[in-house]
PyMOL commands that place a pseudoatom at each C-alpha (Angstrom):
pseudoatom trace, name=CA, resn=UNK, resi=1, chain=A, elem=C, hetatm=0, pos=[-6.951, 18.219, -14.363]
pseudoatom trace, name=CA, resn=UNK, resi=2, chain=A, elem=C, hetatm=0, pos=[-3.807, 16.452, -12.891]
pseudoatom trace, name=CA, resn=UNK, resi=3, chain=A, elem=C, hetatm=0, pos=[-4.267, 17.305, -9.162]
pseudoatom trace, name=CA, resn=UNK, resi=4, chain=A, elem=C, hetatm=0, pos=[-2.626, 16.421, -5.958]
pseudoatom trace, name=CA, resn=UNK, resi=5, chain=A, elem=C, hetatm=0, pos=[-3.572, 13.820, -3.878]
pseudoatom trace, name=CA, resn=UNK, resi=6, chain=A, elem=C, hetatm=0, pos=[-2.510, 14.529, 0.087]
pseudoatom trace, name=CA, resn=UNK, resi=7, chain=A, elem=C, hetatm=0, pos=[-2.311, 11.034, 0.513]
pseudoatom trace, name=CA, resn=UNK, resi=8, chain=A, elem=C, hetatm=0, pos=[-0.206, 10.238, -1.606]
pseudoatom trace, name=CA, resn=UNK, resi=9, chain=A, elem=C, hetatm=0, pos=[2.528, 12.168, 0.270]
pseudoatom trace, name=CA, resn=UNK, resi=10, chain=A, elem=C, hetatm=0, pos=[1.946, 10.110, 3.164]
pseudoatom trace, name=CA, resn=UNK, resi=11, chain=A, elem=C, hetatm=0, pos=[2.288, 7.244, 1.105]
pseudoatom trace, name=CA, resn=UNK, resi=12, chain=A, elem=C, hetatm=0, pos=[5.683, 8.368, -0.398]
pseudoatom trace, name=CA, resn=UNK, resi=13, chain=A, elem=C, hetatm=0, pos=[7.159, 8.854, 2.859]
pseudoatom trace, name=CA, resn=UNK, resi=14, chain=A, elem=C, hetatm=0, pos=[6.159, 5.434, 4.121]
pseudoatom trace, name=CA, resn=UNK, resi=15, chain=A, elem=C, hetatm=0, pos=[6.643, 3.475, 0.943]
pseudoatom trace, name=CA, resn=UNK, resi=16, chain=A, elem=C, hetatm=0, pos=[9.163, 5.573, -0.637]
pseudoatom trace, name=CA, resn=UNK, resi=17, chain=A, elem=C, hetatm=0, pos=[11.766, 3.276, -0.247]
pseudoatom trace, name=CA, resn=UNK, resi=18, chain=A, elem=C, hetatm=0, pos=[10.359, 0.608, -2.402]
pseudoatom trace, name=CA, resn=UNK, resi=19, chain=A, elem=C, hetatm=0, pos=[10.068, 2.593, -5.542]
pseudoatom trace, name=CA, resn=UNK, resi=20, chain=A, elem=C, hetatm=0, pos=[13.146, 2.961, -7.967]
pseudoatom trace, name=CA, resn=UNK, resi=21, chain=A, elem=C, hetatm=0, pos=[14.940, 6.126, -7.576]
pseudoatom trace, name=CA, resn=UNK, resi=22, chain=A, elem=C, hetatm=0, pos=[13.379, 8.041, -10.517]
pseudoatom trace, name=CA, resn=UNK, resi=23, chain=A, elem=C, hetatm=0, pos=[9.918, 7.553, -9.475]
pseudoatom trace, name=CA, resn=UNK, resi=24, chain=A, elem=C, hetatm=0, pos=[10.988, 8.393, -6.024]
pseudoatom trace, name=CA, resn=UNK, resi=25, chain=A, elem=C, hetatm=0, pos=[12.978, 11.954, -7.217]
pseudoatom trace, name=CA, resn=UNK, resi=26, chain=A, elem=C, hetatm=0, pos=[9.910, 12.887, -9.149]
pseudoatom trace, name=CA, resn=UNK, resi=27, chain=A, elem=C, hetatm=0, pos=[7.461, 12.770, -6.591]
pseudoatom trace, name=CA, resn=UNK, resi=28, chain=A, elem=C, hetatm=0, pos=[9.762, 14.318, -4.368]
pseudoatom trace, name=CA, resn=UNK, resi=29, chain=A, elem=C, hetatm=0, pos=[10.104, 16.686, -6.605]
pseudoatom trace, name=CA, resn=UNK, resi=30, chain=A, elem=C, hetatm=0, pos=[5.865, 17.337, -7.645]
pseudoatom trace, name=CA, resn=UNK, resi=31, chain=A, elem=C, hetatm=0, pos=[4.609, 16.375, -3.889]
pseudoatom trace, name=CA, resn=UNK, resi=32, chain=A, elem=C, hetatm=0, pos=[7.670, 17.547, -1.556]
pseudoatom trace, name=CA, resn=UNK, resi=33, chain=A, elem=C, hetatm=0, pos=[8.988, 20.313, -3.244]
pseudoatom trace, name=CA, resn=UNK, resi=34, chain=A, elem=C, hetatm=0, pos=[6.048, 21.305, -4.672]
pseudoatom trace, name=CA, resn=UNK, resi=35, chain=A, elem=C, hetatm=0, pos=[7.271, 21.597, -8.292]
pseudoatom trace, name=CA, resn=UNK, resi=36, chain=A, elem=C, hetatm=0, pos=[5.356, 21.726, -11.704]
pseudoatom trace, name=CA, resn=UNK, resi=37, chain=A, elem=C, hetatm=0, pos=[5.071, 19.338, -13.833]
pseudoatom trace, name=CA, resn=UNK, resi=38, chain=A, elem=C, hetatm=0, pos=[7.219, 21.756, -16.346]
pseudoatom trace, name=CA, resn=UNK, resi=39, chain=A, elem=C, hetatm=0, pos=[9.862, 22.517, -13.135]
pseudoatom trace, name=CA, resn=UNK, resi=40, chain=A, elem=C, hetatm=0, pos=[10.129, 18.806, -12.892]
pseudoatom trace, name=CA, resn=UNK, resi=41, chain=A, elem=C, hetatm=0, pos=[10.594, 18.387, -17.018]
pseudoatom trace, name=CA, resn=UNK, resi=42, chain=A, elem=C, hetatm=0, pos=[13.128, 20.585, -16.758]
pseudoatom trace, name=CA, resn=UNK, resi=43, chain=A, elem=C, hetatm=0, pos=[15.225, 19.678, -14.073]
pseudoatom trace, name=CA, resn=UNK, resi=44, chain=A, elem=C, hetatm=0, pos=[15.206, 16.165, -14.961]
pseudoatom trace, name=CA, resn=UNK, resi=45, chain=A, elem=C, hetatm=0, pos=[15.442, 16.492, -19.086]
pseudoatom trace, name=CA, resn=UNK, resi=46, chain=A, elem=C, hetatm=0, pos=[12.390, 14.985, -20.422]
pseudoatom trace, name=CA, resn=UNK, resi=47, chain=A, elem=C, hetatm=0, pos=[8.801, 15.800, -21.519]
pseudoatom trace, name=CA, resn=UNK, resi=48, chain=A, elem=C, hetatm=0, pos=[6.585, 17.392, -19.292]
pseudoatom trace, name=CA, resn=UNK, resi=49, chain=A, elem=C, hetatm=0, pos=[3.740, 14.351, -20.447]
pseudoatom trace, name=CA, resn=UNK, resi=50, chain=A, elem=C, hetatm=0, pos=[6.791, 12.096, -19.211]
pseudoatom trace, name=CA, resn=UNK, resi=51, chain=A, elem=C, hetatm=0, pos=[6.965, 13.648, -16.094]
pseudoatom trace, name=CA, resn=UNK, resi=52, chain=A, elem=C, hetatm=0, pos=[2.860, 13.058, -15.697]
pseudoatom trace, name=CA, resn=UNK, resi=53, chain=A, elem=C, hetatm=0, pos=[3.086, 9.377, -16.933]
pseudoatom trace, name=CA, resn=UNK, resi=54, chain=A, elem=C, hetatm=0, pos=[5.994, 8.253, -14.366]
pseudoatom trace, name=CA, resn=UNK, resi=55, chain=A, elem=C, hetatm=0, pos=[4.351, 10.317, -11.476]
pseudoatom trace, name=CA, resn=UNK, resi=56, chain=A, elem=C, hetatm=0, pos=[1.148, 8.158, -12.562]
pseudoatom trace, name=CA, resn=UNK, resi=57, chain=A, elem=C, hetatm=0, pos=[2.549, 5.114, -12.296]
pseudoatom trace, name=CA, resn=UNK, resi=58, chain=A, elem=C, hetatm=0, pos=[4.892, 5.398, -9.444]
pseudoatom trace, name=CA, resn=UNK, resi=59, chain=A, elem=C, hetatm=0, pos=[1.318, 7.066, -7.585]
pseudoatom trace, name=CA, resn=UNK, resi=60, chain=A, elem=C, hetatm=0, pos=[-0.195, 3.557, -8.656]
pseudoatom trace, name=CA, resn=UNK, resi=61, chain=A, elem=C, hetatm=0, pos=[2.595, 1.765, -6.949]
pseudoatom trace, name=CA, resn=UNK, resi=62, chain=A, elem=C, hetatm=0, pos=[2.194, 3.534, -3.373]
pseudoatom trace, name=CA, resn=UNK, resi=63, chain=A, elem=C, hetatm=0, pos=[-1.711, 2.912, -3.579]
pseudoatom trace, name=CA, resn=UNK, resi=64, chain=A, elem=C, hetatm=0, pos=[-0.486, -0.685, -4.529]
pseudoatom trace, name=CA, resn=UNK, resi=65, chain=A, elem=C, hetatm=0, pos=[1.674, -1.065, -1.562]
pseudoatom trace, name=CA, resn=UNK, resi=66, chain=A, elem=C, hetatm=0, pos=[-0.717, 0.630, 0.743]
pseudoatom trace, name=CA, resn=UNK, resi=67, chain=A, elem=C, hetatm=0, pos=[-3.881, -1.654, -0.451]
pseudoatom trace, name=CA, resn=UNK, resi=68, chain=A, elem=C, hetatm=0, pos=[-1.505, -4.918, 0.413]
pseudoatom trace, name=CA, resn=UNK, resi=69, chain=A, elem=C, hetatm=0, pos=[0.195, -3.658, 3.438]
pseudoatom trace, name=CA, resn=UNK, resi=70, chain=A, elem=C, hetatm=0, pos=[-1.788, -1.142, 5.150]
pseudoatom trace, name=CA, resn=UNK, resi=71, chain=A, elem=C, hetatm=0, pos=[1.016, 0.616, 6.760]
pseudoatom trace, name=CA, resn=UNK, resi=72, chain=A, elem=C, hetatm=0, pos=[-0.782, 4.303, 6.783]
pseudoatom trace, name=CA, resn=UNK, resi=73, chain=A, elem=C, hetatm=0, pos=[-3.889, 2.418, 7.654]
pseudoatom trace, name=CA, resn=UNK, resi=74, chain=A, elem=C, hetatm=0, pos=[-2.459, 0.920, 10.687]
pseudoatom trace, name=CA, resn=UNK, resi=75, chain=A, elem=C, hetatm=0, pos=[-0.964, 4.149, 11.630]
pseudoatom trace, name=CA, resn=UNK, resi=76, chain=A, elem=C, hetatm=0, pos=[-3.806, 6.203, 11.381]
pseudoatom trace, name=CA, resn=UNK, resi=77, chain=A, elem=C, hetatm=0, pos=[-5.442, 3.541, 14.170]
pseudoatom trace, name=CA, resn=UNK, resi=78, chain=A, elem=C, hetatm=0, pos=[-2.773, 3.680, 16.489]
pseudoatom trace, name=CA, resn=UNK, resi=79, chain=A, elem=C, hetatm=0, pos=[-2.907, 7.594, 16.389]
pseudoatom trace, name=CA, resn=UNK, resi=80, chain=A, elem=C, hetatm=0, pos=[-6.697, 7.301, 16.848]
pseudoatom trace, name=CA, resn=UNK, resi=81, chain=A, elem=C, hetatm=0, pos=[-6.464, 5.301, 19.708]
pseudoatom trace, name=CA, resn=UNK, resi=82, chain=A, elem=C, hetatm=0, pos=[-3.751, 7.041, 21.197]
pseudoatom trace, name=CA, resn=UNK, resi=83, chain=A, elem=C, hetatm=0, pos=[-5.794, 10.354, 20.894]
pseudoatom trace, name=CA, resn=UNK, resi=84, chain=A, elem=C, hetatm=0, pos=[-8.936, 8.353, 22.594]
pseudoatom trace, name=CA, resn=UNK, resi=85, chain=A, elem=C, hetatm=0, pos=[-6.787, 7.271, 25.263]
pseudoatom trace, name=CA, resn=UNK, resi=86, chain=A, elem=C, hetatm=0, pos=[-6.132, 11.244, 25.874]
pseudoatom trace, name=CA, resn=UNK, resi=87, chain=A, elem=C, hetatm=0, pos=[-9.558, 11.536, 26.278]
pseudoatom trace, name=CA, resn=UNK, resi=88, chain=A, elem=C, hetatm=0, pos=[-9.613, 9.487, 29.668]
pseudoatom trace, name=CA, resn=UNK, resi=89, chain=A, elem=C, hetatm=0, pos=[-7.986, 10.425, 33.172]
pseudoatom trace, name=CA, resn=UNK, resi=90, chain=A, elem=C, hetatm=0, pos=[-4.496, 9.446, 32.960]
pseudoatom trace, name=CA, resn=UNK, resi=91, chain=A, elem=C, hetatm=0, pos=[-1.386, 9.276, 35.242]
pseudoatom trace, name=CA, resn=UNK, resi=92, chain=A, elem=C, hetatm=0, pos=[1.582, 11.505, 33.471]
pseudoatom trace, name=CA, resn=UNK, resi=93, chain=A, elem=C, hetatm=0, pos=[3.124, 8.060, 32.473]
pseudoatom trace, name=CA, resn=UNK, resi=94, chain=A, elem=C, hetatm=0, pos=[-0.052, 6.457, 30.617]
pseudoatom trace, name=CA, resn=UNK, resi=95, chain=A, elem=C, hetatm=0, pos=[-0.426, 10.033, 29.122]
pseudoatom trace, name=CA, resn=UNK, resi=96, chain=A, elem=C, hetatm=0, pos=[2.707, 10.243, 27.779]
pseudoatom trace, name=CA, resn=UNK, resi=97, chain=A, elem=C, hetatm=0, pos=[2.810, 6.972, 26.086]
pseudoatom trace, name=CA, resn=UNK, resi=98, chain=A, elem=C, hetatm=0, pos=[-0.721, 8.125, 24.516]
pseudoatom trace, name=CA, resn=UNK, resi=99, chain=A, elem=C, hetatm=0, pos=[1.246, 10.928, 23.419]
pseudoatom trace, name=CA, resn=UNK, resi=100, chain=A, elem=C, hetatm=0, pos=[4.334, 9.078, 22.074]
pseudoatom trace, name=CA, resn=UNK, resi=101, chain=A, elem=C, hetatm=0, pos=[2.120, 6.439, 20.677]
pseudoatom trace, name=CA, resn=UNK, resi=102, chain=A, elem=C, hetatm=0, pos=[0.052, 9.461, 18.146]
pseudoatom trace, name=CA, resn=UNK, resi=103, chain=A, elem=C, hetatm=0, pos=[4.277, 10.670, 17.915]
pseudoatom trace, name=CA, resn=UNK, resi=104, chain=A, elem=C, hetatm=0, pos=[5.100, 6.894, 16.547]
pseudoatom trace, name=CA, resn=UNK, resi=105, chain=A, elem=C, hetatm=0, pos=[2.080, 6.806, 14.324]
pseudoatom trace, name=CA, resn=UNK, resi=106, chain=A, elem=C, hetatm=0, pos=[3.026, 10.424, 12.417]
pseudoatom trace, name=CA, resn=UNK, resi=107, chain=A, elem=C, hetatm=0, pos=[0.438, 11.961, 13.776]
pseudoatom trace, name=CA, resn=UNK, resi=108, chain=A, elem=C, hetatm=0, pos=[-2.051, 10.042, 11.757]
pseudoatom trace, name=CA, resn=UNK, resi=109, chain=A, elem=C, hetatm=0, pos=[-4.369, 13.329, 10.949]
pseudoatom trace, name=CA, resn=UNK, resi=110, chain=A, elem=C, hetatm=0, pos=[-4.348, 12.299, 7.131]
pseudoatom trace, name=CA, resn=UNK, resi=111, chain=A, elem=C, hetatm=0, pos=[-7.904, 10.120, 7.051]
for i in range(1, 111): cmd.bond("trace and resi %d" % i, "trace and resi %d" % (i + 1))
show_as sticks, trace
zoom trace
């Protein structure tokens, strides 16, 4: 069963960019829009094995970017430490650059 991978939304928002803008409609489409596989075939005109076989690949190339860049890997440490720093007595000003540093990192509650 083709199913949906969280991360991989996280991924398209941070990496979108990079892909071509095919890959990038269709999984806007399947993760942001939430659309079938047929939807998807539909809207954009070809098979509904075509639409699997480009979101497959474009998937690879976010995991690809992510396992050489780390971006959502970083981000999810700077939220972590921003949370920790919550955790401890703070004036207003160190807790709100805790707060805008979790804000920066996207929340980071995708592990």
């Amino acid at each position: 069963m083709f199913e949906k991978n969280l991360l991989l939304s996280y991924l398209l928002d941070e990496y979108g960019t990079l892909l071509g803008e095919r890959p990038r409609l269709l999984l806007d489409y399947y993760y942001n829009q939430d659309l079938s596989l047929g939807e998807i075939a539909a809207e954009v005109g070809i098979s509904r094995q075509g639409v699997r076989d480009s979101i497959k690949k474009a998937e690879e190339e976010l995991l690809f970017f992510e396992a050489n860049l780390h971006l959502h890997e970083r981000a999810l440490k700077v939220a972590q430490a921003g949370r920790a720093l919550l955790a401890l007595p703070l004036s207003d000003e160190a807790r709100r650059a805790a707060e805008a540093l979790i804000a920066a990192a996207g929340d980071g509650s995708q592990s």
